[in-house]
GUKEMAR-12093 format. One record per residue (C-alpha): residue number from 0; residue in three letters; x, y, z. Coordinates in nm, 2 decimals. Layout:
<recs>
+-----+-----+--------+--------+--------+
|   k |   r |     px |     py |     pz |
+-----+-----+--------+--------+--------+
| NUM | Ala |      X |      Y |      Z |
...
+-----+-----+--------+--------+--------+
</recs>
This chain:
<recs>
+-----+-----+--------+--------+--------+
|   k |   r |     px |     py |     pz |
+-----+-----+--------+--------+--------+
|   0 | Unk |   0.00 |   0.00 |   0.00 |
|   1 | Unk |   0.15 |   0.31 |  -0.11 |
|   2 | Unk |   0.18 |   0.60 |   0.21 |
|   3 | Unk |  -0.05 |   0.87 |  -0.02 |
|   4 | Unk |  -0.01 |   1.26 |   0.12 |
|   5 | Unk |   0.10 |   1.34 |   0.46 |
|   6 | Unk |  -0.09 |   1.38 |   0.67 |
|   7 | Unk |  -0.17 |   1.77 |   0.83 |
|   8 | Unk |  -0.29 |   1.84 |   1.21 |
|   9 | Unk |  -0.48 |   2.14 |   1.27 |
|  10 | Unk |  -0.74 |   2.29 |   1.44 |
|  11 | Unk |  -1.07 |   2.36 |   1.26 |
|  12 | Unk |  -1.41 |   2.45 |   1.45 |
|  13 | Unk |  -1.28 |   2.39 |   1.80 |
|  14 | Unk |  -1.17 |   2.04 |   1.69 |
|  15 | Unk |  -0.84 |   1.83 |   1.62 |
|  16 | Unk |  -0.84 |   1.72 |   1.31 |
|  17 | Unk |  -0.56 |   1.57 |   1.06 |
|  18 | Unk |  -0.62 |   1.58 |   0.70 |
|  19 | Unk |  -0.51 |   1.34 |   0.40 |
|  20 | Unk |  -0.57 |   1.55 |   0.08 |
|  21 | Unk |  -0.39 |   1.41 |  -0.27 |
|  22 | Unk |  -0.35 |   1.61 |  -0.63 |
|  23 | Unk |  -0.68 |   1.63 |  -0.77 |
|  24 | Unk |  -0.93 |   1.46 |  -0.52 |
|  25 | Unk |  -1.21 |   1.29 |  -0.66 |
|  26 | Unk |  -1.59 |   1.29 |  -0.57 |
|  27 | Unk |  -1.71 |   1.44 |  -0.24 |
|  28 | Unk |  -1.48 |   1.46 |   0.05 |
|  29 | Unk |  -1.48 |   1.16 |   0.36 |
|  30 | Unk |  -1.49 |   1.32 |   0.71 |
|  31 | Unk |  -1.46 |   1.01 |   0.92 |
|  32 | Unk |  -1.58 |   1.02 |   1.28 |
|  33 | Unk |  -1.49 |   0.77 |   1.58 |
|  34 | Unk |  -1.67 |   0.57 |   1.79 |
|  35 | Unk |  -1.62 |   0.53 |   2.22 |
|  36 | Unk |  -1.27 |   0.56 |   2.37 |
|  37 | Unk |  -1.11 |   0.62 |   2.03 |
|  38 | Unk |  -0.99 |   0.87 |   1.84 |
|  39 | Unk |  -0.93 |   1.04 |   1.47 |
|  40 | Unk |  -0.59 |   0.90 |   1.49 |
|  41 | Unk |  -0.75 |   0.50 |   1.48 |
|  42 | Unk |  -0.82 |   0.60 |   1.06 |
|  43 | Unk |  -0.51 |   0.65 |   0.93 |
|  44 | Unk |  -0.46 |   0.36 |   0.81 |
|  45 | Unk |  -0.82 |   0.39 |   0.63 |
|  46 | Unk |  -0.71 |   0.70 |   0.51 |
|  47 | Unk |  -0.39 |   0.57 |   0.36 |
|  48 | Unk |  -0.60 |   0.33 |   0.15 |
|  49 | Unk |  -0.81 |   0.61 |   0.02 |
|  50 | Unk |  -0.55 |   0.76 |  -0.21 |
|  51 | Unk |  -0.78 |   0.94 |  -0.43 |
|  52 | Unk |  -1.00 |   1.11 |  -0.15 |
|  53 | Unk |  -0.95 |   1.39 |   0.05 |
|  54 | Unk |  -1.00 |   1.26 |   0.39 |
|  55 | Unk |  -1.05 |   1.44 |   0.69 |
|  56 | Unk |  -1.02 |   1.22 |   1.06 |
|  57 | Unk |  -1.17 |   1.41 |   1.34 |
|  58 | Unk |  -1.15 |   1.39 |   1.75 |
|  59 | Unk |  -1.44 |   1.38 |   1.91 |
|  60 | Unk |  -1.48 |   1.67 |   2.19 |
|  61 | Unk |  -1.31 |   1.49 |   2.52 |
|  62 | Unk |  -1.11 |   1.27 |   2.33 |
|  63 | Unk |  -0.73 |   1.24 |   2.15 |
|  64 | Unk |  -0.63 |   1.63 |   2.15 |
|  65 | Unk |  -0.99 |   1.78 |   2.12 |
|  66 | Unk |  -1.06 |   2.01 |   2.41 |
|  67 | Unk |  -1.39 |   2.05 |   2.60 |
|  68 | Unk |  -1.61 |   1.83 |   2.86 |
|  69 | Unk |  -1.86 |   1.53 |   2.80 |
|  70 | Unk |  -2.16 |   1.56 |   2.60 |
|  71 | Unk |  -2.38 |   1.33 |   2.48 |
|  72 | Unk |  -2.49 |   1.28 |   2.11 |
|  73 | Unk |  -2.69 |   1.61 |   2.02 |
|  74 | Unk |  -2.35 |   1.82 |   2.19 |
|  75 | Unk |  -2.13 |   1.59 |   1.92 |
|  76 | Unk |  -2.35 |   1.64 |   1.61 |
|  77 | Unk |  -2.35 |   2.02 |   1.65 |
|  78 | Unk |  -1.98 |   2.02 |   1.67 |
|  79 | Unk |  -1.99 |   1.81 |   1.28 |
|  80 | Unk |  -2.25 |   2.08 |   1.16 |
|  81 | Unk |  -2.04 |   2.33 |   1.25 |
|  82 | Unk |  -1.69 |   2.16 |   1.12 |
|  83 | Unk |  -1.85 |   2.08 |   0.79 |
|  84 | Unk |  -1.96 |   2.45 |   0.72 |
|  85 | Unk |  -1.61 |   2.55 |   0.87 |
|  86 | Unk |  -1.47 |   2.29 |   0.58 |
|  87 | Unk |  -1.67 |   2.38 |   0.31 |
|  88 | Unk |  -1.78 |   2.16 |   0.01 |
|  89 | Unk |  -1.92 |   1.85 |  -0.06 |
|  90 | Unk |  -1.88 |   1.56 |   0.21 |
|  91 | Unk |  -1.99 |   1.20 |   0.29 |
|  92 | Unk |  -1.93 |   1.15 |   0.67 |
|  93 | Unk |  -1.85 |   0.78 |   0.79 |
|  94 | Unk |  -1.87 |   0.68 |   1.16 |
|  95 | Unk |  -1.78 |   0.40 |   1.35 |
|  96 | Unk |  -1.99 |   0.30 |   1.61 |
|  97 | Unk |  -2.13 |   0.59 |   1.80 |
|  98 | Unk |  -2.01 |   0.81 |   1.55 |
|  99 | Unk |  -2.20 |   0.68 |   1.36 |
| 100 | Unk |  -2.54 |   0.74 |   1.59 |
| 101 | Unk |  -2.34 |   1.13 |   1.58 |
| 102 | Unk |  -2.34 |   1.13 |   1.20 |
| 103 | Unk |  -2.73 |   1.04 |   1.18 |
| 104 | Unk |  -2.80 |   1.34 |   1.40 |
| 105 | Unk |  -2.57 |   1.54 |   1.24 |
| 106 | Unk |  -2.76 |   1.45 |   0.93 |
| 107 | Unk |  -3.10 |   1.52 |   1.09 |
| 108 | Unk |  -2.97 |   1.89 |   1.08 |
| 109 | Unk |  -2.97 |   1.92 |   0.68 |
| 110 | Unk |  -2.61 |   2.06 |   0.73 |
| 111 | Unk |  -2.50 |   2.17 |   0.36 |
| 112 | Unk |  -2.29 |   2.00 |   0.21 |
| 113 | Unk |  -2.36 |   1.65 |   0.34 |
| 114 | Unk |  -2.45 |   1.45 |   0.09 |
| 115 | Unk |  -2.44 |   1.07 |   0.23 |
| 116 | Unk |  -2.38 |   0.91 |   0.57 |
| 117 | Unk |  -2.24 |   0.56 |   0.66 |
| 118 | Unk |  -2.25 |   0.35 |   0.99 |
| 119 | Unk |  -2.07 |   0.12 |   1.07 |
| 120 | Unk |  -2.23 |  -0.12 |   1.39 |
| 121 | Unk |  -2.36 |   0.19 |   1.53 |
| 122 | Unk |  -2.60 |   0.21 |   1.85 |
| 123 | Unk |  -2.94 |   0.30 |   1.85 |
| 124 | Unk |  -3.10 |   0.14 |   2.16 |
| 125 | Unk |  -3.44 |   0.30 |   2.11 |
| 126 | Unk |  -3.49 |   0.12 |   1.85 |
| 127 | Unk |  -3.44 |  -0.22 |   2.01 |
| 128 | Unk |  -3.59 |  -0.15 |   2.39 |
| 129 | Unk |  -3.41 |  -0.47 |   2.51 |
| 130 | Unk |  -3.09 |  -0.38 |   2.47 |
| 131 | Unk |  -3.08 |  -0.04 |   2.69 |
| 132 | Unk |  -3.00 |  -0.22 |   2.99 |
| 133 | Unk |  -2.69 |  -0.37 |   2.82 |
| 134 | Unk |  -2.59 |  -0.04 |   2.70 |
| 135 | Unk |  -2.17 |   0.02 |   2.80 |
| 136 | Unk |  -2.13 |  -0.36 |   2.92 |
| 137 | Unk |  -2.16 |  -0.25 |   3.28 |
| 138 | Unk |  -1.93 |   0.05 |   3.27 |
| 139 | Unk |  -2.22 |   0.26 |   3.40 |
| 140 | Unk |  -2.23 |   0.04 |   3.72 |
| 141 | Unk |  -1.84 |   0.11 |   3.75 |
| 142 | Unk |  -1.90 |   0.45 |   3.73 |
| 143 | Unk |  -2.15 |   0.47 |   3.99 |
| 144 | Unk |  -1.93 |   0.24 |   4.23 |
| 145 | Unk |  -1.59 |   0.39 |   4.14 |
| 146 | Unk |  -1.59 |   0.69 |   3.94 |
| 147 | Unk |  -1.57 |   0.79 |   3.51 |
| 148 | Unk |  -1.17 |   0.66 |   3.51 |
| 149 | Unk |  -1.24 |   0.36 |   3.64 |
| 150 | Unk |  -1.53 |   0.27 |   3.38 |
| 151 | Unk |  -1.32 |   0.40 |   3.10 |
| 152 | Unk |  -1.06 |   0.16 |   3.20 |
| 153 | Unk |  -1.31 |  -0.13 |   3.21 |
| 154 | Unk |  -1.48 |  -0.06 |   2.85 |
| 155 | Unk |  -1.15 |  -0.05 |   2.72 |
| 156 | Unk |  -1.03 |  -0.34 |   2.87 |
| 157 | Unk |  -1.38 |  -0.52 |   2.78 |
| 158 | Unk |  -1.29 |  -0.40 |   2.39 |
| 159 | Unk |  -0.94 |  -0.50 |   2.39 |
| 160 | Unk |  -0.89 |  -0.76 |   2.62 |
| 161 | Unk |  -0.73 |  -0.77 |   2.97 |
| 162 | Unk |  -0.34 |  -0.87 |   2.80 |
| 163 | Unk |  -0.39 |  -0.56 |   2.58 |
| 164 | Unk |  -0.43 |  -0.32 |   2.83 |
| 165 | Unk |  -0.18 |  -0.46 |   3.08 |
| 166 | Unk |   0.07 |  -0.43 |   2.76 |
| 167 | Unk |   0.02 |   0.00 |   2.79 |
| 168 | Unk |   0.24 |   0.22 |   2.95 |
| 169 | Unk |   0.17 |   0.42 |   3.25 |
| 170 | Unk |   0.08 |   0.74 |   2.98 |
| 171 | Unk |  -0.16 |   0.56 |   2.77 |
| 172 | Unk |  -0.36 |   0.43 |   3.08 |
| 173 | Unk |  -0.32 |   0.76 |   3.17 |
| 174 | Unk |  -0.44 |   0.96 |   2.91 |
| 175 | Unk |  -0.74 |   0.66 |   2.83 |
| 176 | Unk |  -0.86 |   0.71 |   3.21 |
| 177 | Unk |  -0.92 |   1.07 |   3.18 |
| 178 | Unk |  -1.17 |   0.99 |   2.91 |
| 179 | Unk |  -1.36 |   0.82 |   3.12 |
| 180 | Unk |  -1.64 |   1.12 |   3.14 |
| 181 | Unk |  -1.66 |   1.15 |   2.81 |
| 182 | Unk |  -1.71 |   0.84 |   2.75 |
| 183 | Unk |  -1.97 |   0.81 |   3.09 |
| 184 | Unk |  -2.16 |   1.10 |   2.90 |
| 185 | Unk |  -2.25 |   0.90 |   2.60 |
| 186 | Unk |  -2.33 |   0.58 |   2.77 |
| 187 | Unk |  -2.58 |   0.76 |   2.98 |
| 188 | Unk |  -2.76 |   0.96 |   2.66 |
| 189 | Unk |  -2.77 |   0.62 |   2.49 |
| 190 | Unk |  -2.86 |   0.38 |   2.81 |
| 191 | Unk |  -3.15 |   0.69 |   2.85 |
| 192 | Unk |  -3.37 |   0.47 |   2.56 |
| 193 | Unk |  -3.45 |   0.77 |   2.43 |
| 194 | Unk |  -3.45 |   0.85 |   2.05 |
| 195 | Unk |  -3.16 |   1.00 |   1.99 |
| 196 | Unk |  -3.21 |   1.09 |   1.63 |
| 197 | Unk |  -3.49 |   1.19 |   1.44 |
| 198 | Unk |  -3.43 |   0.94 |   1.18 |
| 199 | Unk |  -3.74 |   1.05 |   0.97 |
| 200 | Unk |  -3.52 |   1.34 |   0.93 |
| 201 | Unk |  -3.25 |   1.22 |   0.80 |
| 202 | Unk |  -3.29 |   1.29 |   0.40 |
| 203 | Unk |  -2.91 |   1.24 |   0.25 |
| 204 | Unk |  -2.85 |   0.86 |   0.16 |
| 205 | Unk |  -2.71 |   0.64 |   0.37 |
| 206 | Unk |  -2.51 |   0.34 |   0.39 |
| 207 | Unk |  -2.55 |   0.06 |   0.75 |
| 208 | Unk |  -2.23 |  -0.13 |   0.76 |
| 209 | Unk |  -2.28 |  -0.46 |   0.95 |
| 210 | Unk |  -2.00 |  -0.67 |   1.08 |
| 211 | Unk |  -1.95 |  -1.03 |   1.19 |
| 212 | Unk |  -2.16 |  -0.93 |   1.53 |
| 213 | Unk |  -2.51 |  -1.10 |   1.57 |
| 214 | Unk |  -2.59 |  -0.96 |   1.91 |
| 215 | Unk |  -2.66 |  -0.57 |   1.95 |
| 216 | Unk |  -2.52 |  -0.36 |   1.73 |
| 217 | Unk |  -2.63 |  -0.64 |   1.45 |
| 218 | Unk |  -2.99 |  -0.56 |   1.53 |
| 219 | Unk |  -2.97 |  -0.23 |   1.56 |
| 220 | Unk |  -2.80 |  -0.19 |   1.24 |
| 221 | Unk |  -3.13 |  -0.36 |   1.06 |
| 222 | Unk |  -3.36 |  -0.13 |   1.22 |
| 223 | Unk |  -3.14 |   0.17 |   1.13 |
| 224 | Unk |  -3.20 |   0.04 |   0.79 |
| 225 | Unk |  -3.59 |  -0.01 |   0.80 |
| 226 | Unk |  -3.66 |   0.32 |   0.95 |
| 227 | Unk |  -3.45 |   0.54 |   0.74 |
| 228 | Unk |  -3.58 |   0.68 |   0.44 |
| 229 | Unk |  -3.29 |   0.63 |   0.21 |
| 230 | Unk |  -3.05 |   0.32 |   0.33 |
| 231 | Unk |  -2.92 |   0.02 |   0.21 |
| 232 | Unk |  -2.71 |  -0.25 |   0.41 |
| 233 | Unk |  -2.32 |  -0.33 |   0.33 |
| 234 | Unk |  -2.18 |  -0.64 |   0.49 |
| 235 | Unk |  -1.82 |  -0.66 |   0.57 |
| 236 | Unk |  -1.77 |  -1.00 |   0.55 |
| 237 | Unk |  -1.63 |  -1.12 |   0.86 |
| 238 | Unk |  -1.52 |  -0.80 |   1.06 |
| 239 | Unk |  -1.50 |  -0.77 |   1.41 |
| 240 | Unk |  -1.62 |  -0.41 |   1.61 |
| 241 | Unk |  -1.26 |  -0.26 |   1.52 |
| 242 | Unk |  -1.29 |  -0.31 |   1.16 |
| 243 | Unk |  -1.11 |   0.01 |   1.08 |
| 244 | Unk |  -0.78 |  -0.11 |   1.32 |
| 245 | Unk |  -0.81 |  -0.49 |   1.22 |
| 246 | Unk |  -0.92 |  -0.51 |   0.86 |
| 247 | Unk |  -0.84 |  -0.16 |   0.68 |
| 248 | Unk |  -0.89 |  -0.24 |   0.36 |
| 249 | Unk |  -1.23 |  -0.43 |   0.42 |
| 250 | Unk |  -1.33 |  -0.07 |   0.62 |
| 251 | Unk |  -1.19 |   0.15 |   0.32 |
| 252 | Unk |  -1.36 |  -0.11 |   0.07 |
| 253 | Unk |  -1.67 |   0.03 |   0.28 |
| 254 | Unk |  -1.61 |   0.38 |   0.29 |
| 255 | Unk |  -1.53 |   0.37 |  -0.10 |
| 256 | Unk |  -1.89 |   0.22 |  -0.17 |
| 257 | Unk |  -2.01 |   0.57 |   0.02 |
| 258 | Unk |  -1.87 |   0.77 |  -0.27 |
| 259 | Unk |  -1.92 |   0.51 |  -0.53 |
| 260 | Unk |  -2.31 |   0.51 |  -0.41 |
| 261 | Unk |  -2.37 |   0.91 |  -0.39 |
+-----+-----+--------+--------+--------+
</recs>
């Protein structure tokens, strides 16, 4: 795989971004937007195998080098409107996970310039009332015994694995912990069971990528697919949660359908 542009950090709407833009980019522009305890840097390797897009990877307020406290999902979609206008042009925005549940409400706005949206196993517990009370895989009970930094330390340990985490240094643990009420922020809007996103709003295309799950996220992603007006369903063959870490080109395979489809 060939390295494409360097990447450039800067600063746009309040937000850390880093942006992978080649001689004459074509189609619309790929803003891609993290999921829980992540962070914009988690795409690069996405990016890299989009050599013909200009790619913008963004981090989420209260998370990687973005400033600012915990929100929940409404706080995180206002922040895309306005780093989308800041930006300019046409864009498809991709999230993982949660971002994607922040890329459907940032599409509920009618931002201009948004033209299509994919997801990737994203939550939306309101549409499936049984899974609310397995929303954060008990980090919310951490959090009410033992405080945000603890419960970011057991999501990412449930994530990862116990051998992954013990394999960080002192600063990544660190710097992971103090996440922890951003992260207790979201888990609480989505464990709420209420609707998030006004999906009956959301007018632009878009694309529900579904994994090798078949528990939550799986059902979720159907029902995303049902009650939008304009969606279609993409499997990724195999892929676990972290598609975008584990199996890059199957993720950029996906974004590149985004574009292709628009």
């Amino acid at each position: 795989m060939t390295a494409g542009p360097v990447r450039h950090r800067s600063v746009v709407a309040g937000l850390a971004v880093q942006r992978w833009t080649p001689d004459g980019p074509q189609g619309p522009s790929v803003l891609l937007l993290h999921g829980a305890m992540d962070r914009g840097d988690s795409f690069a390797r996405t990016a890299r195998r989009l050599p013909g897009r200009d790619v913008v990877a963004v981090d989420r307020r209260g998370y990687g080098s973005s400033p600012g406290g915990p929100q929940g999902v409404d706080g995180h979609a206002a922040d895309v409107v306005a780093l989308l206008d800041a930006l300019g042009g046409d864009w498809v925005v991709v999230g993982h996970s949660l971002g994607g549940t922040v890329a459907l409400a940032a599409a509920a706005a009618h931002p201009p310039g948004l033209v299509a949206v994919a997801t990737f196993e994203s939550p939306a517990p309101w549409l499936d009332p049984p899974s609310v009370a397995r929303v954060g895989g008990g980090a919310l009970e951490v959090a009410d015994r033992d405080g945000p930094a603890a419960a970011a330390e057991h999501f990412f340990r449930r994530m990862v694995g116990d051998p992954a985490w013990d394999r960080q240094g002192p600063g990544f643990r660190a710097a992971r912990r103090a996440e922890g009420p951003a992260l207790v922020a979201e888990l609480r809007d989505l464990a709420s069971g209420d609707a998030l996103v006004d999906l009956s709003a959301v007018a632009v295309p878009v694309l529900v990528g579904l994994g090798a799950a078949r528990g939550d996220l799986a059902e979720q992603g159907r029902l995303l697919a049902r009650a939008l007006l304009d969606a279609r369903t993409y499997q990724v063959a195999g892929a676990p949660h972290g598609v975008h870490l584990a199996a890059p080109d199957a993720f950029a395979a996906f974004v590149g359908m985004v574009g292709a489809w628009h």
